[in-house]
N, C-alpha and C positions, 0 to 999 in steps of 0.2 A: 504493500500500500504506500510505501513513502517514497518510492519508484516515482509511483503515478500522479501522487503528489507534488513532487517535485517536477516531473515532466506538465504539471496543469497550471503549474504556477511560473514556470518560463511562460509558455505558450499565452497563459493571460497578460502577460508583459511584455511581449515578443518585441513591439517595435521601439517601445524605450530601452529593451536587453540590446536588442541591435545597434541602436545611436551609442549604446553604453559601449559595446564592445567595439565598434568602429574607433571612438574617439582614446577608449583605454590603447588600444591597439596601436592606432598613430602615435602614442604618447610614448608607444616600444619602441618605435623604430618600425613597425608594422606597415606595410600598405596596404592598404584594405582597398577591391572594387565591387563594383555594385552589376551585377546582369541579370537585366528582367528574363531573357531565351538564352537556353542552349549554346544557339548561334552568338549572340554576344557572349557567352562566357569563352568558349573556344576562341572569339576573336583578340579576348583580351589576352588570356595566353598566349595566343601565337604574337601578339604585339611586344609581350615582357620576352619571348624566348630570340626574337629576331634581334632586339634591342642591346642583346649580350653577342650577339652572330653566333646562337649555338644551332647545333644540326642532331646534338643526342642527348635523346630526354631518359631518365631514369624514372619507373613511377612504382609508387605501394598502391596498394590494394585502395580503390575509393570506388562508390558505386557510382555515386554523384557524376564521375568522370565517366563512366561506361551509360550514364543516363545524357550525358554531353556528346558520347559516343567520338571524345578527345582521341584518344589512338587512330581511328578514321580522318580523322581532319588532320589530323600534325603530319601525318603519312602522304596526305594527297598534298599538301605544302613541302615536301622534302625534307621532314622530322621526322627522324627516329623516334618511335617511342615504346621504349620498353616495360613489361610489366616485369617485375620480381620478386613479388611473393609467387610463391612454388607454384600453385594451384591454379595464379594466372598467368604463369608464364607456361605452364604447359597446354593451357586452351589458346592463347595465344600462336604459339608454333603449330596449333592445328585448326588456325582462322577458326575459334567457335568463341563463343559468346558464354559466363559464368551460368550454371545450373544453378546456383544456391550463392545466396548472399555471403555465407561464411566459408564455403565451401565450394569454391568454384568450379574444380574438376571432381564433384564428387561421384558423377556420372562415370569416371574412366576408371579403369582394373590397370590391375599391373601389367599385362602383358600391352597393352595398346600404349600405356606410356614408353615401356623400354623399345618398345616399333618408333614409336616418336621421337625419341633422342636418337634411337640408330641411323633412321632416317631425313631427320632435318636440322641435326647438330653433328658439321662437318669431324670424319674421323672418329666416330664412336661408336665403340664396339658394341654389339647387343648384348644385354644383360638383366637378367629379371630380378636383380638382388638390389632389395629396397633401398641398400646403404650405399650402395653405388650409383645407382641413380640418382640419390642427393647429391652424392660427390661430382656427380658431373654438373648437375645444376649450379652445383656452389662455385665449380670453377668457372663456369662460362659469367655468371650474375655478378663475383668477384671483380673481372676484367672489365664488366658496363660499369661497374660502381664508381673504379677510379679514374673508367673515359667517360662519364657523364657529365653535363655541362649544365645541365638543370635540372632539378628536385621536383614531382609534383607529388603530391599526396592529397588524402582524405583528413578530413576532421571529425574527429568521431562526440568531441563535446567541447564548444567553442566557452570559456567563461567571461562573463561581462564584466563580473566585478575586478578581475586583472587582468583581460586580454590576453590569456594563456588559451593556446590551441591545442587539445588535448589527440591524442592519436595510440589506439592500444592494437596490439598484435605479440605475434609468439613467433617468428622467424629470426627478427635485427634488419629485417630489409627495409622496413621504414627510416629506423633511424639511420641507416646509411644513406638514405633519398635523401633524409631532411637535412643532416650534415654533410657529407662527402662532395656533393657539387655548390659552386659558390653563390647561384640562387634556388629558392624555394620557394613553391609555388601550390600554395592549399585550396584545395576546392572546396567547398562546403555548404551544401543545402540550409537553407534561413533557420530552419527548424531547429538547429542542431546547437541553438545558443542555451545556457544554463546562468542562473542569476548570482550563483558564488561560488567560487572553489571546496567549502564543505559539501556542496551538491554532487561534486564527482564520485566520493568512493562509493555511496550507494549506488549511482547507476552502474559506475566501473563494477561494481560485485555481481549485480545482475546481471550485464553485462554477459560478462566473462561466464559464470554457472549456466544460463542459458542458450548461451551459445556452443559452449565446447564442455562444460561439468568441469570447468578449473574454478579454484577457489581464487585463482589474482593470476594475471597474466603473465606470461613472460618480462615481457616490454613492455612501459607505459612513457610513452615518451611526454613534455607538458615543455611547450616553444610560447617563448616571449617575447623573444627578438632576435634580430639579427646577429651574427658575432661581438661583441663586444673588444673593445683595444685589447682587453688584456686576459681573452681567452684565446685558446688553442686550435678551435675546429667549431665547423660551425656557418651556415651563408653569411655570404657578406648583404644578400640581400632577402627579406620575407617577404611575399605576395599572398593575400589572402581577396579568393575571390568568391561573394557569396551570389549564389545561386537563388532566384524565384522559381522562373518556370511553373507557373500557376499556385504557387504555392501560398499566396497572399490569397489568394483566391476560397483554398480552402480553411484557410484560418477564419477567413472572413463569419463563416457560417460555424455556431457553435457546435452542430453535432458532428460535422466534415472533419472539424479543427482534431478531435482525437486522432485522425491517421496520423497528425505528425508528431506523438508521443511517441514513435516507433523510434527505439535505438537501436533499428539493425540484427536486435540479437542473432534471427532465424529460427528461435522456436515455435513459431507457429509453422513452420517449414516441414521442420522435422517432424509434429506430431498430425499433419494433417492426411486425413487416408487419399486427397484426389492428390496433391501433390505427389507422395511419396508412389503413385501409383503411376504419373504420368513423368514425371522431372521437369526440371524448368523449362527446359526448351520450348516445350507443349506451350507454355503461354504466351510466346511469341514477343514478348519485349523484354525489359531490361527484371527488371522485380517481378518473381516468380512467387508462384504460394499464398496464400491468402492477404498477406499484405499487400503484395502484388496486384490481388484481385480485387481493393478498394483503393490503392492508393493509383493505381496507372489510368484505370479510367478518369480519374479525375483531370490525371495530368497531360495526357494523350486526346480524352475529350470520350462523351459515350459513344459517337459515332465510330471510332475507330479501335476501343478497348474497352468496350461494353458488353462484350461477349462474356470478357473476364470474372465480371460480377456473376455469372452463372453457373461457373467453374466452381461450385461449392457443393455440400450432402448438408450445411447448414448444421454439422453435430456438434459443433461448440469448440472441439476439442482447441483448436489456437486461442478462443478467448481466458481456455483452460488455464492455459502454460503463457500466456501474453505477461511477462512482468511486470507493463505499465500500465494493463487492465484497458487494451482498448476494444472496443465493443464492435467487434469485429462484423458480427451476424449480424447489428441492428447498424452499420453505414453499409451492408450490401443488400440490403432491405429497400433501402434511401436509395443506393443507385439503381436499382430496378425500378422502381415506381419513377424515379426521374427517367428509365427510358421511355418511358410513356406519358411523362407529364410534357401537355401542350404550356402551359401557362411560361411565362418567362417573366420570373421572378429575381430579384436583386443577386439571391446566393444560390439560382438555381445550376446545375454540373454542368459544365459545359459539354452542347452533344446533347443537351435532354431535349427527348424527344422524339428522338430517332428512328425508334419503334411505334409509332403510332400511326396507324392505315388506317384506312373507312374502310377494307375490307377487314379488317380485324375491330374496329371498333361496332361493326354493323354483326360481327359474328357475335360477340359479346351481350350486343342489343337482341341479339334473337335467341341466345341462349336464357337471359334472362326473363323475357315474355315468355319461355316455354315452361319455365318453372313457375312460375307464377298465374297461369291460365291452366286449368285441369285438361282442358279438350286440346289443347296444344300439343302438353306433355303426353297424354293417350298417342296422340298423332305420331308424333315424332318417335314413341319406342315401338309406333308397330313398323313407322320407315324402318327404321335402325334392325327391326326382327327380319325383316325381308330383305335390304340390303347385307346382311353380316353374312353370308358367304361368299361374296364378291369381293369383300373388302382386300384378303389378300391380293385380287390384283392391280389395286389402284395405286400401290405406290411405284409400278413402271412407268403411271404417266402423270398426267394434272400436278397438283399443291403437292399432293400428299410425297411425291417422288423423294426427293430433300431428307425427308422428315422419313418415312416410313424404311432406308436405307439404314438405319441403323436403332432401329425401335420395333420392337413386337406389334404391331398394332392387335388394338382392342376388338374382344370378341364380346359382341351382344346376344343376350338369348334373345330365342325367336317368341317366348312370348314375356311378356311384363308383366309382373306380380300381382298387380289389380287383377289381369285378365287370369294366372293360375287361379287368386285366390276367389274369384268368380265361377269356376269352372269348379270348383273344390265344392259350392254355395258356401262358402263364408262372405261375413256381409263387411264393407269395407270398412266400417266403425270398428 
């Protein structure tokens, strides 16, 4: 509870925590920028990394940047940009996109990884022994660390009251991003500010137990500024770039605003039966898994990741294990009924509406007159008793094609229960 507490009490303060931490920040040494899209986030990176003339980016693990889809742009500019936490640099050398938040390659076995180093890491021998295949990763990620020319990373808990950018992992491949090259360059979603430094270990503890079952992480790394005169190691320069992308949008609206209590963990990933049955990829964008499936619609628009809200069994179990208690089942509730809401209201999802036809809203009206009229409903189940052996073969053609390719369709008896209990003489009272 003091998770969610803590995450509701940023959130209700979000845009004085953000003035807060902009101005704490600049007062580091920090530079802080501001990008409403994607597109201006990437353009401002590319602006800090040409302004040093680097060509090789080093990066940690951030999702924010795979929701920027930054490796794609820096690549088509003539950036390198390498991933080196383990899990994404192995879906990287195999152009794929992370499965799981925490867990990027968790989708891959041993034997397709050791195919992948033999194969697109010149000079290395095949081998399916776990400890070797570290060693090769650590040598090759070794040699980017100290040709790297710029740092970017994630921010996993920004603090307002000191301007500390917080970033936790178990590899050391962050903090070699955020030290080893002489700028760095932090991404980080609005959401992701906290209003004091006492706020961190509790999320850091949740954190960490729901995402992997560690009691405290490896690595916690916590950036204030840039090098200082009379330190050792360390950028000469910090860049902190925070991210909207609709996100003001959904804070806007009191029961939307819980998605952005999510910090990442991935336990609603892990414990949910459609995800762990289908993997991330199945959901077709960046955030998989039931977070995935309220927060991308939003971001994306229902028209185009409204599908996502559907992708549920609605059994609770992610609101189960959500450590900041957000109420998962009841905003993909919200996003359903918005794919059908005509009205266009101040905080309504972007995309609402989507789904709403006069052929479906005309079927809904005649389902409704049929219940409600006796001689209707008589009507329509003696149709339904005489058409129901045909039914198998309408899904070759019309509406039903779509729909009835992967759905049993429904079998009507041929007579209605008024009519048995009619023929029985029992009287309908």
């Amino acid at each position: 509870m003091r998770g969610d507490a803590i995450r509701r009490r940023a959130l209700s303060m979000l845009p004085q925590l953000l003035e807060q931490l902009e101005r704490k920040c600049t007062e580091n040494g920090i530079q802080v920028h501001w990008a409403e899209t994607p597109d201006e986030a990437n353009r401002i990176c590319l602006e800090i990394i040409r302004r040093h003339h680097a060509t090789r980016v080093i990066k940690g693990k951030s999702m924010v940047s795979e929701e920027m889809h930054l490796n794609h742009f820096l690549d088509e500019h003539g950036i390198e940009a390498l991933e080196t936490d383990l899990g994404e640099y192995i879906i990287q050398l195999d152009h794929e996109t992370p499965s799981h938040i925490i867990v990027p390659a968790i989708h891959k076995n041993r034997d397709q990884i050791a195919r992948l180093f033999h194969e697109k890491i010149p000079n290395t021998p095949y081998t399916e022994v776990v400890e070797e295949l570290n060693a090769i990763a650590r040598q090759v990620l070794r040699e980017k660390f100290f040709a790297g020319e710029v740092g970017v990373s994630g921010v996993n808990f920004a603090v307002a009251e000191t301007g500390t950018l917080c970033l936790v992992e178990n590899e050391g491949n962050g903090r070699m991003c955020t030290t080893a090259p002489p700028v760095h360059i932090a991404v980080m979603g609005l959401e992701k500010v906290v209003e004091r430094l006492e706020d961190v270990p509790p999320l850091l503890r949740l954190l960490t137990g729901s995402a992997t079952g560690q009691l405290i992480t490896t690595y916690f790394n916590m950036i204030s500024s840039p090098r200082k005169p009379d330190e050792k190691d360390g950028p000469k320069e910090v860049h902190l770039v925070l991210l909207d992308n609709g996100r003001s949008k959904i804070w806007a609206d009191p029961e939307l605003r819980q998605t952005l209590k999510c910090i990442r963990c991935g336990a609603c990933l892990n414990h949910c039966p459609v995800y762990t049955r289908l993997g991330g990829h199945a959901y077709g964008y960046v955030y998989p898994g039931p977070i995935g499936s309220i927060l991308t619609p939003q971001l994306e628009g229902l028209e185009n990741a409204g599908a996502m809200a559907t992708a549920s069994t609605f059994c609770g179990a992610c609101e189960e294990v959500c450590p900041v208690k957000i109420p998962i089942t009841d905003i993909l509730r919200r996003l359903r009924n918005e794919s059908y809401a005509k009205e266009n209201s101040p905080n309504a999802v972007k995309g609402h509406g989507y789904k709403l036809s006069l052929l479906e809203r005309s079927t809904w009206r005649s389902w409704a007159l049929t219940n409600v009229m006796p001689w209707a409903n008589a009507l329509s189940a003696k149709l339904l008793g005489l058409v129901s052996s045909q039914l198998p073969k309408l899904p070759k053609v019309g509406l039903l094609k779509n729909w009835g390719q992967s759905r049993t369709l429904p079998k009507f008896a041929s007579k209605s229960l008024h009519v048995l209990a009619k023929e029985k003489g029992l009287n309908d009272e």
